[in-house]
C-alpha positions as CSV (number, residue, x, y, z in Angstrom):
1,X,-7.3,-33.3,3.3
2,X,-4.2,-32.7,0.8
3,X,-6.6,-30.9,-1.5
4,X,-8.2,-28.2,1.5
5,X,-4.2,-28.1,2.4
6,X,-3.4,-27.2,-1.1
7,X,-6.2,-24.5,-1.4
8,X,-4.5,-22.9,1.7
9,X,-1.0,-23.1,0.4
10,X,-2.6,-21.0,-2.9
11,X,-4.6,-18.5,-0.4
12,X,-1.3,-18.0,1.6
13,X,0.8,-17.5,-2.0
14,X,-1.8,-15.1,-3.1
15,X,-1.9,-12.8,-0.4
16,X,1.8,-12.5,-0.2
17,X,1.8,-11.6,-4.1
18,X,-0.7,-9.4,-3.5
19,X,1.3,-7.5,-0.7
20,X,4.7,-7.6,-2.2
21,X,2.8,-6.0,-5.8
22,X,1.7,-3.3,-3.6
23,X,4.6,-2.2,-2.1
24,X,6.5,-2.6,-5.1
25,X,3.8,-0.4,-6.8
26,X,3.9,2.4,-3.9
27,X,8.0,2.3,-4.9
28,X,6.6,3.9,-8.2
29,X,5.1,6.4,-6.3
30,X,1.7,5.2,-6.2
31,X,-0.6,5.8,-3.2
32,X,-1.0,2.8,-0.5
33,X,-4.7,2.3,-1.1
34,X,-4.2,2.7,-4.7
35,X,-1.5,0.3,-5.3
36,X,-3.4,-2.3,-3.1
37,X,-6.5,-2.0,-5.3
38,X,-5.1,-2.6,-8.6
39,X,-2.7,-5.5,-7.0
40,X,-6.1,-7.3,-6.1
41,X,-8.1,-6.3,-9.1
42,X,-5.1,-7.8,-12.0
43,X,-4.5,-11.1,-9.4
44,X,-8.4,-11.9,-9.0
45,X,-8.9,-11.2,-12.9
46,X,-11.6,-8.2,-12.2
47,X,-10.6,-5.0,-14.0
48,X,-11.8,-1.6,-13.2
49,X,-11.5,1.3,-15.3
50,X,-10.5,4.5,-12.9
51,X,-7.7,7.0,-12.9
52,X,-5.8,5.0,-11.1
53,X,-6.0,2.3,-14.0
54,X,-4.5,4.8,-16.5
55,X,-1.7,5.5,-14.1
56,X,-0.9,2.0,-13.7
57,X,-1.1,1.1,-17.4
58,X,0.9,3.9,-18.7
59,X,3.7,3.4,-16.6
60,X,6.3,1.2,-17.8
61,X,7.2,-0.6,-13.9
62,X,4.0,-0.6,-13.0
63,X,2.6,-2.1,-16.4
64,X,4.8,-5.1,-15.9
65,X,3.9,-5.6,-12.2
66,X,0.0,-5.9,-13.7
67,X,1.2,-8.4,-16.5
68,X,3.0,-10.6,-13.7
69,X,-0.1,-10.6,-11.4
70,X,-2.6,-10.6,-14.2
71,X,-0.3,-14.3,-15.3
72,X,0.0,-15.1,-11.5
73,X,-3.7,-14.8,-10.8
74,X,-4.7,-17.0,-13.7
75,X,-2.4,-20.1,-12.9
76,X,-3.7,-19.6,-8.8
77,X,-7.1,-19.3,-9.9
78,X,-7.2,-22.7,-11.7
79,X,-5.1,-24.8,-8.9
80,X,-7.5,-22.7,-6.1
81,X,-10.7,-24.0,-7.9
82,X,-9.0,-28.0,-8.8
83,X,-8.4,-27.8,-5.2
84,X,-12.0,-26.9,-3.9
85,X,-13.4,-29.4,-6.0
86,X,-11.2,-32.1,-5.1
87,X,-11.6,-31.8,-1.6
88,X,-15.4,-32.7,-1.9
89,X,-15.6,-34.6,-5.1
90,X,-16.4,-38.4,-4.9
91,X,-17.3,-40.7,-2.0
92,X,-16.9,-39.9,1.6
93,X,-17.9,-40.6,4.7
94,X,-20.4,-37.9,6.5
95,X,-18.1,-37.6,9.1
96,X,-14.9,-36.7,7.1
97,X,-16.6,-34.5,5.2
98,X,-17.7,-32.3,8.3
99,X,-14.4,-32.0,9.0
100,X,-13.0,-30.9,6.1
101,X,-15.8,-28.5,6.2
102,X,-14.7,-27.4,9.4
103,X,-10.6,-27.3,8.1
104,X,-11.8,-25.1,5.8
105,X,-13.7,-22.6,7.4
106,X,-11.7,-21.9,10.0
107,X,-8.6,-21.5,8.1
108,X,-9.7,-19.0,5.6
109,X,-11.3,-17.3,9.0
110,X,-7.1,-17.3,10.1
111,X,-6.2,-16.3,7.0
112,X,-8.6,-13.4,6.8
113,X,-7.9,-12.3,10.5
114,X,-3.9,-12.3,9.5
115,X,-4.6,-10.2,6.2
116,X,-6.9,-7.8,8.3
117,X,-4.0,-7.7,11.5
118,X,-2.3,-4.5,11.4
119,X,0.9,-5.7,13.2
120,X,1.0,-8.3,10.6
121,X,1.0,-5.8,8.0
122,X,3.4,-4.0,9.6
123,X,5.9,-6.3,10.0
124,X,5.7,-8.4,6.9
125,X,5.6,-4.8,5.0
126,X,9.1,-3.9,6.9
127,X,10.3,-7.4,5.6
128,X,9.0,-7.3,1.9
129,X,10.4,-3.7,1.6
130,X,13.8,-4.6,3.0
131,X,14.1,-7.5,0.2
132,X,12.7,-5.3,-2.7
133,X,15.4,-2.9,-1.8
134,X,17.9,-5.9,-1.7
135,X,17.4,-8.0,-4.5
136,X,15.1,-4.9,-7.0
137,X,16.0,-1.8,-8.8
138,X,12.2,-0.3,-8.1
139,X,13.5,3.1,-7.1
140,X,11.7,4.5,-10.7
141,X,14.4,5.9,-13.1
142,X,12.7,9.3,-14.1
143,X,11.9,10.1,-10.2
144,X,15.3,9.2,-9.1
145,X,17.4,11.1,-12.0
146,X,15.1,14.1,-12.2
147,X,14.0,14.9,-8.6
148,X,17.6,13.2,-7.3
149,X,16.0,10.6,-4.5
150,X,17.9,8.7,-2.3
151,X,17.7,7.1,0.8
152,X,14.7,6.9,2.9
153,X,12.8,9.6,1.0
154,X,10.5,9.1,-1.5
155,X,7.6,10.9,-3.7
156,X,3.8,9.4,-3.4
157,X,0.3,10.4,-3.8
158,X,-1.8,9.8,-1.2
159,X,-6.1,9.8,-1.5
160,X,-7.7,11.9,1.4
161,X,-10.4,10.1,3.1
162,X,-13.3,11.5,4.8
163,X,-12.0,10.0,8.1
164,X,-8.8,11.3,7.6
165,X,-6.8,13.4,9.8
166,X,-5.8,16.3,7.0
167,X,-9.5,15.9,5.8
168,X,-11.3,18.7,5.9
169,X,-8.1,21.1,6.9
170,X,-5.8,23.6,5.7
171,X,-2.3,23.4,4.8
172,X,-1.7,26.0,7.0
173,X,-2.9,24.3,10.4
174,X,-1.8,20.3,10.0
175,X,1.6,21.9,9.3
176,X,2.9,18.9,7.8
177,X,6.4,21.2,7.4
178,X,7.1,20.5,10.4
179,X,6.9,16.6,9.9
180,X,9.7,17.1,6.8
181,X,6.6,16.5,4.4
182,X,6.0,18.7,1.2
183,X,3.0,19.0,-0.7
184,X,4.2,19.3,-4.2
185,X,0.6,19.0,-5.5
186,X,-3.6,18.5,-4.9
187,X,-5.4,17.0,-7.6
188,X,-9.1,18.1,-6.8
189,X,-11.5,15.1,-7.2
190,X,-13.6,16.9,-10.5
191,X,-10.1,16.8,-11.9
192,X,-8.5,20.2,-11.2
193,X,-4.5,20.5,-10.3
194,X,-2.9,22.7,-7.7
195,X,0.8,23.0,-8.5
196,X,2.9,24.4,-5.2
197,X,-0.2,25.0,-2.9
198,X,-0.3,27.7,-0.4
199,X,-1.2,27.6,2.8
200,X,-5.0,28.4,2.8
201,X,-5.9,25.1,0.4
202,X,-8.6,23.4,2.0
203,X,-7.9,19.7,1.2
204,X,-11.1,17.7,0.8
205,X,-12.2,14.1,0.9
206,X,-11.2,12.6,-2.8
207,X,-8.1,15.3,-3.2
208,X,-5.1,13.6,-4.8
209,X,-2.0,14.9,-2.9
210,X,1.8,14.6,-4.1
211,X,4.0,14.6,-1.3
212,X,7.4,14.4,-0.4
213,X,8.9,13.0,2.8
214,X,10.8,10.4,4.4
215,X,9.5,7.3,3.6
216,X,7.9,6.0,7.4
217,X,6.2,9.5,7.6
218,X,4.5,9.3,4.7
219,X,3.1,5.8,5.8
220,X,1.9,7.4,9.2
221,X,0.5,10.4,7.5
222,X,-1.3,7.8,5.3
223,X,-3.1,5.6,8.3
224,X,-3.7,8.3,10.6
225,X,-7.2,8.9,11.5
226,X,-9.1,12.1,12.9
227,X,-9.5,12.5,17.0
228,X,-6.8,12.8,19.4
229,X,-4.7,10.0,18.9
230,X,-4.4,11.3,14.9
231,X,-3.4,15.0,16.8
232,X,-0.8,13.1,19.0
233,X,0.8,11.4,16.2
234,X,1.3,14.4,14.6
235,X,3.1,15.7,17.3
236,X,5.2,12.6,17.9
237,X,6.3,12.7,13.9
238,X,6.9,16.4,14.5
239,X,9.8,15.7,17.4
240,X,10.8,12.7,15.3
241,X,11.5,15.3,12.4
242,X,13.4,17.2,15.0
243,X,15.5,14.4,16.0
244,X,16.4,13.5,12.1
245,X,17.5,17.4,11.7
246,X,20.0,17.1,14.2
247,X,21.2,14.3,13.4
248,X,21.7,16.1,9.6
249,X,23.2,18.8,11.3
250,X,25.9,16.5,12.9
251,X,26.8,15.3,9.6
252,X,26.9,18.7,7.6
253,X,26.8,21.4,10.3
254,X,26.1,24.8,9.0
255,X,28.9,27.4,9.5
């Protein structure tokens, strides 16, 4: 039973490496989904060539967050697979085998249902970001000094999906001004770049988009999905955009 233990111990140290490399990675200003992939693919050992890849290996930060997982990923895979085998190696009764058959299942069944919990996710996001903030320097040098960042904002690209809210729509009519988000750029998915675009781009399932907002927008922008709950969050992070101008405006009121 110390062995299955010790295969959940590495599951549970896995997915919290996993998670904090993606986060950290987003603080480079790589999108959510895109930061979670390559986490996953350098800890499990696969390796995909995709844009994303080149991104990733060409920037300084997030080269040595791949190098620290691809190490990490190595030294869990081993211990995961000593484990598995030494739980139902050798001579055993029918009986406690069965149960440790059971053990296992249902606890990688937990852990999958915690990993797949969205108030999980949200929560032990909101406590991983406070620490990197805390103990890391992760806000990216040539972002900070050249674009002057601070606070709660923060550059990222973000992939439209074809169940996305923006998919499929014009600048012009999600109005994402009015959230406090700019979109500084759409990289169309045959490779083409729109620098500054107006408001009549259509933006299409596989666009790249550069934006710039505060930081919990961005992440709402990210997960919200088509129907009328996505058009209702939009109009909730439109009064909440409201609410952080005025509170601007109290600190440097305009004459």
């Amino acid at each position: 039973m110390l062995a299955v233990l010790s295969l959940f111990l590495v599951l549970i140290l896995s997915l919290l490496i996993s998670r904090i490399a993606t986060i950290a990675m987003t603080y480079t200003g790589l999108s959510r989904e895109a930061a979670r992939f390559q986490a996953r693919s350098a800890l499990t050992g696969s390796g995909f060539t995709t844009a994303e890849s080149e991104k990733v290996v060409t920037h300084p930060v997030r080269r040595r967050i791949i190098l620290l997982l691809m190490l990490l990923g190595n030294a869990g895979i081993i211990t995961a697979v000593s484990s598995l085998i030494l739980a139902f190696v050798g001579k055993q009764e029918a009986a406690g085998l069965t149960a440790r058959v059971i053990v296992l299942i249902s606890g990688i069944a937990l852990l999958w249902a915690l990993s797949s919990s969205s108030l999980v996710d949200r929560y032990l996001s909101m406590v991983i970001e406070r620490a990197l903030k805390k103990y890391s320097r992760l806000e990216i040098k040539d972002y900070v000094n050249l674009l002057h960042l601070a606070g709660d904002y923060r550059i990222t690209e973000m992939q439209v999906q074809e169940d996305d809210w923006i998919a499929d729509k014009k600048l012009k009519d999600i109005r994402l001004w009015d959230e406090g988000v700019l979109v500084l750029g759409v990289e169309r998915s045959e490779g083409a770049f729109l620098g500054a675009p107006k408001g009549n781009t259509l933006l299409k399932a596989g666009d790249n988009l550069v934006l710039y907002g505060h930081i919990s927008v961005l992440d709402m922008i990210d997960d919200r999905q088509q129907g009328r709950k996505g058009e209702f969050e939009h109009l909730k992070a439109i009064r909440e955009q409201k609410k952080r101008l005025q509170k601007e405006s109290e600190i440097d009121p305009v004459e």
